[in-house]
C-alpha positions in Angstrom: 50.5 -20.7 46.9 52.7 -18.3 48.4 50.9 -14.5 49.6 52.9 -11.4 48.4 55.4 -10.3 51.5 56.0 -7.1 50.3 54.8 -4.0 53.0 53.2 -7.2 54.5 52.4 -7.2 57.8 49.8 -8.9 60.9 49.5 -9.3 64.5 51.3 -11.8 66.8 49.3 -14.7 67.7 47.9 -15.0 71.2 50.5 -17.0 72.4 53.2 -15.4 70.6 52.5 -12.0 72.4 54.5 -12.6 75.7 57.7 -14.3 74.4 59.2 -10.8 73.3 58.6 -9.4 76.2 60.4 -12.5 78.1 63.7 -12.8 76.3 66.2 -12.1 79.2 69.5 -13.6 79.5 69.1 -16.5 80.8 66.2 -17.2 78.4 66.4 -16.6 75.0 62.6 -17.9 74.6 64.7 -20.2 71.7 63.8 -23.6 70.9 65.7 -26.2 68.4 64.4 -29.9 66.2 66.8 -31.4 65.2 67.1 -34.4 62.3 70.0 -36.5 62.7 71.0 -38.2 59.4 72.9 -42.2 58.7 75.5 -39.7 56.0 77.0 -36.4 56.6 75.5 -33.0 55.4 76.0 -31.4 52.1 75.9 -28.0 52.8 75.2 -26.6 48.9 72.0 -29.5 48.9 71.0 -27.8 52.4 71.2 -24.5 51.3 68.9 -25.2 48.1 66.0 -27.4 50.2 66.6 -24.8 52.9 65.4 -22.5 49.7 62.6 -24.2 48.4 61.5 -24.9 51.7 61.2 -21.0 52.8 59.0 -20.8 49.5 56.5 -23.4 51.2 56.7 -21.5 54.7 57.2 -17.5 53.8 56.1 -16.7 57.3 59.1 -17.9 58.7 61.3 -15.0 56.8 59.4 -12.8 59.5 60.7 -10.4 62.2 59.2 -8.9 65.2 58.6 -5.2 65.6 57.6 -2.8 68.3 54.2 -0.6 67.6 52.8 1.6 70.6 50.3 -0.7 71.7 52.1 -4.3 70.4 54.3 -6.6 68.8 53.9 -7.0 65.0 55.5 -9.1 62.8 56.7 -8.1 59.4 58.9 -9.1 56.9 62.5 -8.8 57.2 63.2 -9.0 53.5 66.2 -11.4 54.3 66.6 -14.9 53.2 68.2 -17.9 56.0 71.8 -19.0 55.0 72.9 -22.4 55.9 75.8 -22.6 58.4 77.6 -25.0 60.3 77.2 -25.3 64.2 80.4 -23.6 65.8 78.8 -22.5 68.6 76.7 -23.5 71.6 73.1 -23.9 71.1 69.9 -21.6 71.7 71.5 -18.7 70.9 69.5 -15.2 71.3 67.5 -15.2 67.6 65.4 -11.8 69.2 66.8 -8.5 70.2 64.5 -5.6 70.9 66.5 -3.1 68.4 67.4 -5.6 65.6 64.9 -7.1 62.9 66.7 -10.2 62.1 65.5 -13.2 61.2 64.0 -15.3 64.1 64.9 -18.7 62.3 68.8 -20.2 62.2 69.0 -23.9 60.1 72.8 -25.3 60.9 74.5 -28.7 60.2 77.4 -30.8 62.1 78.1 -33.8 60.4 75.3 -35.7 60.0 73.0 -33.4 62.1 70.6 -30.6 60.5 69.2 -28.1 63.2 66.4 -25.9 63.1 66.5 -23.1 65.8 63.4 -20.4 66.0 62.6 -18.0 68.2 59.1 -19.3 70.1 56.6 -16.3 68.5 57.2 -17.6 64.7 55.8 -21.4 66.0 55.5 -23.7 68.1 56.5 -27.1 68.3 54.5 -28.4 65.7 55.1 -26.0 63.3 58.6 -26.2 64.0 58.1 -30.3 63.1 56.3 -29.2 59.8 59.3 -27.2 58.7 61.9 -29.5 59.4 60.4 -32.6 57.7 59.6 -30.5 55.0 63.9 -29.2 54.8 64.7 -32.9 55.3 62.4 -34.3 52.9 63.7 -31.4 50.5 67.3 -32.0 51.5 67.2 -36.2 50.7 65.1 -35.5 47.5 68.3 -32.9 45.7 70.9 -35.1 47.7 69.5 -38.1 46.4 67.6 -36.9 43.3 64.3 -38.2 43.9 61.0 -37.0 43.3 60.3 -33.9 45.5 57.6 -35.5 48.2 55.0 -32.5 49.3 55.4 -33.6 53.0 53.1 -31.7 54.8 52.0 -29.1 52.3 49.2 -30.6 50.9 47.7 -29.3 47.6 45.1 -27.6 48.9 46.8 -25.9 51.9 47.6 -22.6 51.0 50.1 -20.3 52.8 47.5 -18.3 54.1 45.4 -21.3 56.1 49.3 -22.1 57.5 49.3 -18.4 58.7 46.2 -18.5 59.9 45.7 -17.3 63.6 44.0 -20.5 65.2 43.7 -18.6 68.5 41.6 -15.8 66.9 39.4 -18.5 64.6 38.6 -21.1 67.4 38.0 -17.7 70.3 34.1 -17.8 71.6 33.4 -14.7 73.4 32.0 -15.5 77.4 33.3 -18.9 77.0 36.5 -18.5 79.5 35.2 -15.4 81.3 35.1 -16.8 84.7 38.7 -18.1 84.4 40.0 -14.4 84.8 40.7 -13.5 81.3 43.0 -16.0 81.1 45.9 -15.5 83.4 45.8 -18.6 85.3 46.7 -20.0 81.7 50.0 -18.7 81.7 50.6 -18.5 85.6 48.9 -21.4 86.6 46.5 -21.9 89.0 47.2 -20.5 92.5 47.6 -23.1 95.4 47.9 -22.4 98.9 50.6 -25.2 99.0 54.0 -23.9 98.6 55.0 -24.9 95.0 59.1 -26.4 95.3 61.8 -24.3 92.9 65.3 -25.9 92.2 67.9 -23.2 93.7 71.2 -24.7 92.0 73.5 -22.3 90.8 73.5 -21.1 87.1 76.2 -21.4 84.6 78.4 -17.8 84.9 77.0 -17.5 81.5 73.8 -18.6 81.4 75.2 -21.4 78.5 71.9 -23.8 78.3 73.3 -26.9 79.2 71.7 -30.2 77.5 71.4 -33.6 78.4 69.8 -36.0 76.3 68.4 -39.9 76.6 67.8 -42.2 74.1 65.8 -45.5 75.0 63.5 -48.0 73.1 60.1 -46.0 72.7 58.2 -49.3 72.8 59.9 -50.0 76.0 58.5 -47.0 77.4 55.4 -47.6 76.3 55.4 -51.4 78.0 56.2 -49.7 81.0 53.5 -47.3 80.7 50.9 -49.9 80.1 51.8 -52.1 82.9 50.8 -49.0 84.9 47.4 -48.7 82.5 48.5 -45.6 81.4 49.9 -43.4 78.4 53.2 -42.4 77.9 53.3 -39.3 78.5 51.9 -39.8 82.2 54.1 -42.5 82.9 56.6 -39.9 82.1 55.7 -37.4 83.8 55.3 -39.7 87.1 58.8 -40.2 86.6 59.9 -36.6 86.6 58.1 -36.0 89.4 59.3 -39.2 91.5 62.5 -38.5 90.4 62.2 -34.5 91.7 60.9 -35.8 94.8 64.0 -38.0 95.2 66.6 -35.4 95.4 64.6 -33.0 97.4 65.7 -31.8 100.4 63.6 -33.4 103.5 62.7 -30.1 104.2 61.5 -29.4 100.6 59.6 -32.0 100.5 56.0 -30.8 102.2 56.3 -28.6 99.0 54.5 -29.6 95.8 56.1 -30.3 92.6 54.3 -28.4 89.9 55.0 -29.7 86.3 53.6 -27.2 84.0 52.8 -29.5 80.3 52.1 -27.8 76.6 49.4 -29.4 75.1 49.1 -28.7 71.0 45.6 -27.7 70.5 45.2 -28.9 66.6 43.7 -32.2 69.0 40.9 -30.5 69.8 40.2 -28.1 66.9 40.5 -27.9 63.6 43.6 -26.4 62.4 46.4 -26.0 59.7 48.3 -23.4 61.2 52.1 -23.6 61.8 52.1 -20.7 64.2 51.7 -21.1 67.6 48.3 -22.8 68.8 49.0 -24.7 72.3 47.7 -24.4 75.7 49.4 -25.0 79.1 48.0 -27.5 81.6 49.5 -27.5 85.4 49.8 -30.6 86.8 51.0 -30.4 91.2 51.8 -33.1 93.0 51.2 -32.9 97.2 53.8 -35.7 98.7 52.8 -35.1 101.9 48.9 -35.5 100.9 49.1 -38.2 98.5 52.5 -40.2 99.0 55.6 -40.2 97.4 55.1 -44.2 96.2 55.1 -44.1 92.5 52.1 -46.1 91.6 50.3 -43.1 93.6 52.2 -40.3 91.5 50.8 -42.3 88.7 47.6 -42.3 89.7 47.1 -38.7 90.2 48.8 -37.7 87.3 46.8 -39.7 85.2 43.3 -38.4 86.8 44.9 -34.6 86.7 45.6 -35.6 82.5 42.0 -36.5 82.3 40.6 -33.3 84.0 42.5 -31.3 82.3 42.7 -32.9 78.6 38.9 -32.1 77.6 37.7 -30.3 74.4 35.7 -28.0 76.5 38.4 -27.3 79.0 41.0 -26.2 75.7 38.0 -24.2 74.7 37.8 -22.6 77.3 41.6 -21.6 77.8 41.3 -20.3 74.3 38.6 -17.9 75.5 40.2 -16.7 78.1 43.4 -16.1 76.4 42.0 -14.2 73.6 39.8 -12.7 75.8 42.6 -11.0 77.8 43.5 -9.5 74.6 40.8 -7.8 73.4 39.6 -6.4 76.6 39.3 -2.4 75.2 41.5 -1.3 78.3 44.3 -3.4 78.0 44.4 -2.8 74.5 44.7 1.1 74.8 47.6 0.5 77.9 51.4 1.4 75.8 53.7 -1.6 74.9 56.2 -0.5 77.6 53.7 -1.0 80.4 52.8 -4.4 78.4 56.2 -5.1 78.9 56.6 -4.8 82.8 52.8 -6.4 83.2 54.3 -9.9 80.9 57.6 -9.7 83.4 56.1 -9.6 86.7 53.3 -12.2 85.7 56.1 -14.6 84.1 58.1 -14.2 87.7 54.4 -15.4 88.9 54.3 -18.2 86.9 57.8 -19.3 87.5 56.8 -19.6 91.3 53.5 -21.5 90.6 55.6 -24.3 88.5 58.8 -26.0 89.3 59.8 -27.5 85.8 57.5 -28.0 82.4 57.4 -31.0 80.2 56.8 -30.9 76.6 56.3 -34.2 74.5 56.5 -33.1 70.6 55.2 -36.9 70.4 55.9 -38.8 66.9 57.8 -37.2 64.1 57.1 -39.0 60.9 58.6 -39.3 57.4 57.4 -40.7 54.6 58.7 -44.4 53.7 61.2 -43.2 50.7 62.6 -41.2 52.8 62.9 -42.9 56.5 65.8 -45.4 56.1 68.2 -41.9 55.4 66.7 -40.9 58.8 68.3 -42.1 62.2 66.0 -39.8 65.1 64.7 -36.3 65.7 65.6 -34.4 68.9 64.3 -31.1 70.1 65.3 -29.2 73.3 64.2 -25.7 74.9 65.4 -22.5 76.1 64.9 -22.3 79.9 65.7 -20.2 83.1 65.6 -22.8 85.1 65.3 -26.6 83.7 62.6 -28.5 81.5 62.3 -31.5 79.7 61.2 -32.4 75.9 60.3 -35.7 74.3 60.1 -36.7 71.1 60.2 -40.0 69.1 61.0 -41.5 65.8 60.6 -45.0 64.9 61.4 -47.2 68.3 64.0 -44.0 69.1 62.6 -41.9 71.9 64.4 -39.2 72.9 64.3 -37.1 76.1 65.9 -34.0 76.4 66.6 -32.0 79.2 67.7 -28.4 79.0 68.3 -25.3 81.2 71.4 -23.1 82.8 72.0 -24.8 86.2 74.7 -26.2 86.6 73.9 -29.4 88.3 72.2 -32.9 86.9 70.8 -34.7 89.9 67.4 -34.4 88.5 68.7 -35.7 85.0 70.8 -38.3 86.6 67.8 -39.7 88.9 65.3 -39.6 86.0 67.6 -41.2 83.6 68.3 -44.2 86.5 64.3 -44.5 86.9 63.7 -45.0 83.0 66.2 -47.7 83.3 64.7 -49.4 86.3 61.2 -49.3 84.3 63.2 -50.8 81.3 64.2 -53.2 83.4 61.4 -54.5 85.2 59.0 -54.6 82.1 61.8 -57.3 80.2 63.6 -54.3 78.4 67.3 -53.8 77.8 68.7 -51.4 80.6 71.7 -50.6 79.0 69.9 -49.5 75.9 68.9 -46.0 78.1 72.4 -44.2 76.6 72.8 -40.5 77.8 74.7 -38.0 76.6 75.2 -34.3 79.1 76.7 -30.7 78.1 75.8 -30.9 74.6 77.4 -28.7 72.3 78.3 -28.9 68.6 81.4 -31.0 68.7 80.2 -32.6 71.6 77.5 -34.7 70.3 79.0 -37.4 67.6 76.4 -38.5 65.0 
């Protein structure tokens, strides 16, 4: 199954191709899923599932290189070793003079994390490899049958490599979208787009605070407003923004930039990266700051945006940008300054982004071992992720500032929701500056 690594090497995907050129430091462009088990860890077990897994996923033994005109990946020749957390999370995985691996898999007690730099995978990827460690890890602890979780016999290392981007791109079909840079900046608006200006941690430590709630409490809530779940919470985000704005901040739009995982839309068996980005802005002073109203235009900005011809044509664009013959021939170091200014662009077109990993699954000999998943991001400034297992949603934000009156308004909100829809308030537990002893299983 596996494809011969040796003098291997390919192309970043189209997504992939900016994060290198974006690491800084207060971003490490790092992302962690995490799989909290009902026993503690054996690290020996780990380590052997960690290596059986990296034979299902050679890929993720990859580095990133500089060539003249861009980033490459190739192999490092190094194999992941199994640690336990000591230190904060998101840690810088990507340096531009060191080809390390880009993957880190940790324990503390009855937590395994999975860390990766953002150009091996994205979120779904990142899923695909931690069920399959998990499912690896309770099979040797608990000698069982090893499952083939997501690796399916006829999915070959190769189709799991592939380059969706580059297999789903139809030339002309995003041309008039200006190959593609309103994808990553978002779209320009003549409204002035509000930017949180708390201060940062002296050392740019990514503070996390996570939420637990009932999922199917959330999703009550959701349907009393005849919505999804994801809406409903990004309504919340947005009320809750709004709510400890500044009155003078608050002509200015909130602008909630959302990944949206593109193996939806088209066919596709890749763990690398495949998403797009939707923007969705929020005018208080022309639409109200009531929530049923945030609701409302979030959900009609969902269903604009959330078409198969729309993702088509962000893929288009994207990949069009890329293989236009003069950028091409312009040197990686200009690359470099080009991806820096445009990420400062983008970072004044949004004011937070929101990333819902949606439902991580395991297979029923396996799922009573399993308490909940959690996944948070590397961020400049503050986002939000979401993810669920069983009735356990989790909501994670992350970033370096320093203050939590978002977290601590949006956290209130969810419980008021609970509330109203018959739900258990007090079942909304939060937990804030998460670190590895911080956090008890």
């Amino acid at each position: 199954m596996g494809l011969s690594r040796k003098n291997s090497w390919k192309k970043l995907d189209n997504a992939a191709k900016i994060f290198p050129a974006l690491v800084s430091e207060d971003d490490s462009e790092v992302f962690r899923i995490s799989c909290t088990l009902r026993e503690e860890i054996d690290p020996d077990a780990l380590q052997k599932a960690l290596d059986l897994t990296m034979e299902a996923f050679p890929s993720f033994s990859e580095t990133v290189s500089r060539g003249m005109f861009w980033y490459y990946l190739e192999d490092s020749g190094k194999s992941p070793v199994v640690h336990e957390e000591t230190d904060t999370p998101l840690q810088p995985l990507y340096t531009r003079n060191t080809h390390g691996l880009l993957i880190d898999v940790s324990y503390y007690k009855c937590r395994i994390n999975f860390e990766v730099f953002h150009a091996i995978c994205d979120g779904t990827g990142a899923v695909m490899f931690l069920r399959t460690l998990v499912g690896n890890y309770l099979c040797l602890r608990h000698e069982l049958p090893v499952l083939k979780m997501d690796i399916g016999p006829d999915l070959t290392a190769r189709e799991m490599e592939a380059d969706s981007f580059s297999q789903h791109y139809r030339k002309g079909a995003g041309a008039e979208n200006g190959f593609g840079l309103n994808e990553f900046l978002g779209k320009k608006t003549k409204k002035r787009i509000y930017r949180f200006s708390e201060p940062k941690t002296p050392d740019f430590r990514q503070l996390v605070t996570e939420g637990e709630v009932s999922a199917a409490s959330i999703k009550k809530a959701a349907h009393a407003y005849n919505t999804t779940m994801t809406v409903f919470l990004t309504a919340v985000l947005i009320s809750s923004i709004y709510s400890t704005m500044e009155p003078r901040d608050r002509k200015k739009a909130v602008s909630v930039a959302i990944p949206v995982n593109l193996r939806n839309y088209f066919e596709s068996n890749t763990a690398r990266n495949f998403f797009g980005m939707i923007h969705v802005v929020y005018d208080f002073a022309k639409y109200g700051a009531d929530f049923d109203s945030i609701v409302k235009k979030v959900n009609d900005s969902f269903g604009r945006e959330l078409t198969r011809e729309n993702m088509q044509k962000k893929i288009s664009s994207q990949v069009g940008l890329e293989q236009n013959f003069g950028i091409r021939m312009v040197p990686l170091f200009f690359k470099d300054i080009a991806m820096g200014i445009s990420q400062r662009v983008a970072n004044k077109r949004r004011t937070i982004c929101l990333s819902n990993v949606g439902r991580v699954e395991m297979p029923d000999e396996l799922s009573d071992y399993v308490k909940g998943f959690e996944v948070f991001n590397s961020s400049p400034a503050r986002q939000v992720c979401i993810c669920s297992y069983r009735d356990r949603l989790v909501i994670a934000f992350s970033g370096v500032l320093c203050e939590h009156d978002v977290e601590r308004a949006f956290f209130r909100m969810i419980a008021k929701c609970v509330s109203e829809v018959g739900g258990d308030e007090s079942g909304v537990t939060v937990s804030a500056n998460y670190s590895a002893k911080e956090f008890e299983s």
